[in-house]
Backbone bond lengths (Angstrom), bond angles and torsions (degrees), N, CA, C in turn:
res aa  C-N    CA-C-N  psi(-1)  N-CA   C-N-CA  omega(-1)  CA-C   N-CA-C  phi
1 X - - - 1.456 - - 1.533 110.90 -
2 X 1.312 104.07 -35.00 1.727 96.36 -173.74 1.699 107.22 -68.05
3 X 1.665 104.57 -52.27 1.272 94.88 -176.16 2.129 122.10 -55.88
4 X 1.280 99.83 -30.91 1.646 79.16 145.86 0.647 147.99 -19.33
5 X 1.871 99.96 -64.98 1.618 111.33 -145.69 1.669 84.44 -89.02
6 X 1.606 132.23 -1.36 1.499 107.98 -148.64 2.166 86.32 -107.31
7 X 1.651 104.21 3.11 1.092 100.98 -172.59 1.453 110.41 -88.40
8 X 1.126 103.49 0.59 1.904 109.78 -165.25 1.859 88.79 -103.93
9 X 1.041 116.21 7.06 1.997 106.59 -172.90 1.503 77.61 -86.50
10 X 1.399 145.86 -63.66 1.726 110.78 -172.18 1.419 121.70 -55.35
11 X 1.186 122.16 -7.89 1.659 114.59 172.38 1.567 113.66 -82.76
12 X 1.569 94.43 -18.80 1.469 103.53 -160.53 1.684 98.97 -74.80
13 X 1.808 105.53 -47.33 1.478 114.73 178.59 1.178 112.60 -62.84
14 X 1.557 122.12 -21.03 1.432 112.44 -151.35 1.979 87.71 -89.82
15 X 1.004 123.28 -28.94 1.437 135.60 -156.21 1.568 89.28 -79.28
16 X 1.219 135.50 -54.73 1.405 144.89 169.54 0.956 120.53 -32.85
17 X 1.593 110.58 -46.08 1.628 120.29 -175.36 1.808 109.03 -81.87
18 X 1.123 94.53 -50.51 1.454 111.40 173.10 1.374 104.51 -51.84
19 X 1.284 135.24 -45.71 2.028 132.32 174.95 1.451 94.47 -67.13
20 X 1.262 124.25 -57.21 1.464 140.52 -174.94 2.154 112.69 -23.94
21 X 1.963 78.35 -57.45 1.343 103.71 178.51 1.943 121.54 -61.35
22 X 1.663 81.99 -66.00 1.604 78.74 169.67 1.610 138.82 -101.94
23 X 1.100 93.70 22.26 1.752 97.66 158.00 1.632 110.92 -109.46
24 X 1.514 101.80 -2.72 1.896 91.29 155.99 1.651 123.25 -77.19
25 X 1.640 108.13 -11.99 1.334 115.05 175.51 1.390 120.48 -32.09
26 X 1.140 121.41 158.03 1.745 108.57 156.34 1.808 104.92 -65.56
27 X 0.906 125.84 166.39 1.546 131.49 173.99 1.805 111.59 -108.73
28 X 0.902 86.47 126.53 2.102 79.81 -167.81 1.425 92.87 -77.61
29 X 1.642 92.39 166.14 1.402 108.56 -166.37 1.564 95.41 -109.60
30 X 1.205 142.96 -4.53 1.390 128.99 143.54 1.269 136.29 -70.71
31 X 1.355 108.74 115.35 1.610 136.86 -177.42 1.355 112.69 -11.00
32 X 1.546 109.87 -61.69 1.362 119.24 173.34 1.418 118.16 -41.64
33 X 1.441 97.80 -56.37 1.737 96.59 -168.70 1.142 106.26 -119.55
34 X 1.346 135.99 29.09 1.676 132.48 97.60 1.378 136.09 -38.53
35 X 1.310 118.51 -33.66 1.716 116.40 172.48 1.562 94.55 -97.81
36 X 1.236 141.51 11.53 1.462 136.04 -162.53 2.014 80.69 -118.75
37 X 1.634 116.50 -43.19 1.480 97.28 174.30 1.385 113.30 -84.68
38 X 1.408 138.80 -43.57 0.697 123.14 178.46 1.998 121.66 -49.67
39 X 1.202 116.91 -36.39 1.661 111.83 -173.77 1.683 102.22 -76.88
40 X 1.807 98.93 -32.11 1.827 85.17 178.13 1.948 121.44 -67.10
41 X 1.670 95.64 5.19 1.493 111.56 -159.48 1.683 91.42 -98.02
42 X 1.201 121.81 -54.06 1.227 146.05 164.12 1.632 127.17 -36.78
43 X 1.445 100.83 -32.49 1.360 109.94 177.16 1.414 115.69 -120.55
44 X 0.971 105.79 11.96 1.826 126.27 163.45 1.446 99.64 -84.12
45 X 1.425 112.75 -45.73 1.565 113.25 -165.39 1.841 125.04 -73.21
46 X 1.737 79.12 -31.64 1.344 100.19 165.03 1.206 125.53 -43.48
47 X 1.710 105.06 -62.85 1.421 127.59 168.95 1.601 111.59 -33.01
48 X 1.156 101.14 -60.93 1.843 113.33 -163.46 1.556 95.45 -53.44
49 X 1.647 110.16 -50.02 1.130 101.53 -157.37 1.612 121.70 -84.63
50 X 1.397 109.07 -0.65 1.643 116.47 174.23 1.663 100.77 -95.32
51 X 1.264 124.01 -32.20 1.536 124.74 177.58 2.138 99.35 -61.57
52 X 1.420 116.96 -46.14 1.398 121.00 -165.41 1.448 93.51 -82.99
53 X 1.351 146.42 -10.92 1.359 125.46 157.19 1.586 118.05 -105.81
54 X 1.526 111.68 2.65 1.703 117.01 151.55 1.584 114.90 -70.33
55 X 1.795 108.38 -34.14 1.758 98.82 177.82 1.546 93.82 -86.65
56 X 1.371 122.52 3.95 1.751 100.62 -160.08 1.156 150.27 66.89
57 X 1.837 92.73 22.39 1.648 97.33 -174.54 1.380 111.44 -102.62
58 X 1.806 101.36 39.47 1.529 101.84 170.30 1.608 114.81 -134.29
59 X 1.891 92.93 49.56 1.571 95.13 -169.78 1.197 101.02 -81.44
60 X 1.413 141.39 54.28 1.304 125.88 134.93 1.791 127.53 -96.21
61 X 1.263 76.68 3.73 1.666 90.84 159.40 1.764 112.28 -84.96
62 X 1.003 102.64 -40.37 1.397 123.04 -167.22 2.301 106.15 -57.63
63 X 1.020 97.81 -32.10 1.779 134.60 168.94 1.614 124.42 -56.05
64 X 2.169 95.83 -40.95 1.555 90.42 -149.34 1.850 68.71 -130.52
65 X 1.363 89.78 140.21 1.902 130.00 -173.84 1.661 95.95 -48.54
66 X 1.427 121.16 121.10 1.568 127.08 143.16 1.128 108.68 -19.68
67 X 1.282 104.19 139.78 2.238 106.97 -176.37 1.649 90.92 -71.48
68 X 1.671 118.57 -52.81 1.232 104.75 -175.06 1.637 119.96 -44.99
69 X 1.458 116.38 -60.07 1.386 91.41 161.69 1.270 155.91 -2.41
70 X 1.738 92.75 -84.60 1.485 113.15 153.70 1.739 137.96 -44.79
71 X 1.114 118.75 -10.91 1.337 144.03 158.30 1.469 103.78 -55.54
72 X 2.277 87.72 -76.85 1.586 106.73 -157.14 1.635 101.63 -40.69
73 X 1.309 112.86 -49.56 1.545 126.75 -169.02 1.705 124.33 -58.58
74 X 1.965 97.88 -31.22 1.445 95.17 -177.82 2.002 99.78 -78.48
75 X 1.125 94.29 -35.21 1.815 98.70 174.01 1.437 116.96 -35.31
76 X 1.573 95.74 -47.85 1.524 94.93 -162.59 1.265 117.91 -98.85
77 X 1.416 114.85 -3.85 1.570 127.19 132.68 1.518 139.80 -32.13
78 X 1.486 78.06 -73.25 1.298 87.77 159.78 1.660 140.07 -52.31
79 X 1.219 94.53 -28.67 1.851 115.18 -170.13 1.398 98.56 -90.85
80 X 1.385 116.58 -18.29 1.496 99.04 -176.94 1.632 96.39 -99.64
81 X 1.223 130.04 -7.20 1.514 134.37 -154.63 1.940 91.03 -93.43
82 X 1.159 100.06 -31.19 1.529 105.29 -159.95 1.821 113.68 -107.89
83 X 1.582 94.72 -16.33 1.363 116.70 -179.19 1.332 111.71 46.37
84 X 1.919 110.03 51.62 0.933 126.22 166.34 1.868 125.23 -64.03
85 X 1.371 137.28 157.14 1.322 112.09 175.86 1.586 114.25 -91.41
């Protein structure tokens, strides 16, 4: 599995360079193809950022509690604070 995951780091660089590349563009000043660069800018980033938690180089997520969690926990805080049923 790792060596998989270690085969996707040239897609990962190549995708970097490629955002790298075209968000150094100038950005046009027509509306149209201002929201046409900005979303192609947007979904480059996307990319990077589902490839960097396929290698896992975003285990500081990996660290900090599921929001659901964090819910379940303020609930049951609460329920014991209030000695709700």
């Amino acid at each position: 599995m790792k060596t998989a995951l270690k085969n996707l780091q040239p897609f990962l660089d190549k995708a970097v360079q490629s955002y790298q590349d075209f968000a150094g563009e100038n950005c046009p000043m027509n509306a149209k193809e201002f929201t046409s660069f900005h979303s192609a800018c947007k979904a480059a980033l996307l990319h990077i950022a589902l490839l960097t938690k396929i290698l896992g180089f975003d285990d500081k997520e990996k660290d900090q509690p599921d929001l659901l969690d964090l819910i379940h926990q303020a609930k049951e805080e609460l329920k014991n604070e209030n000695d709700l049923p």
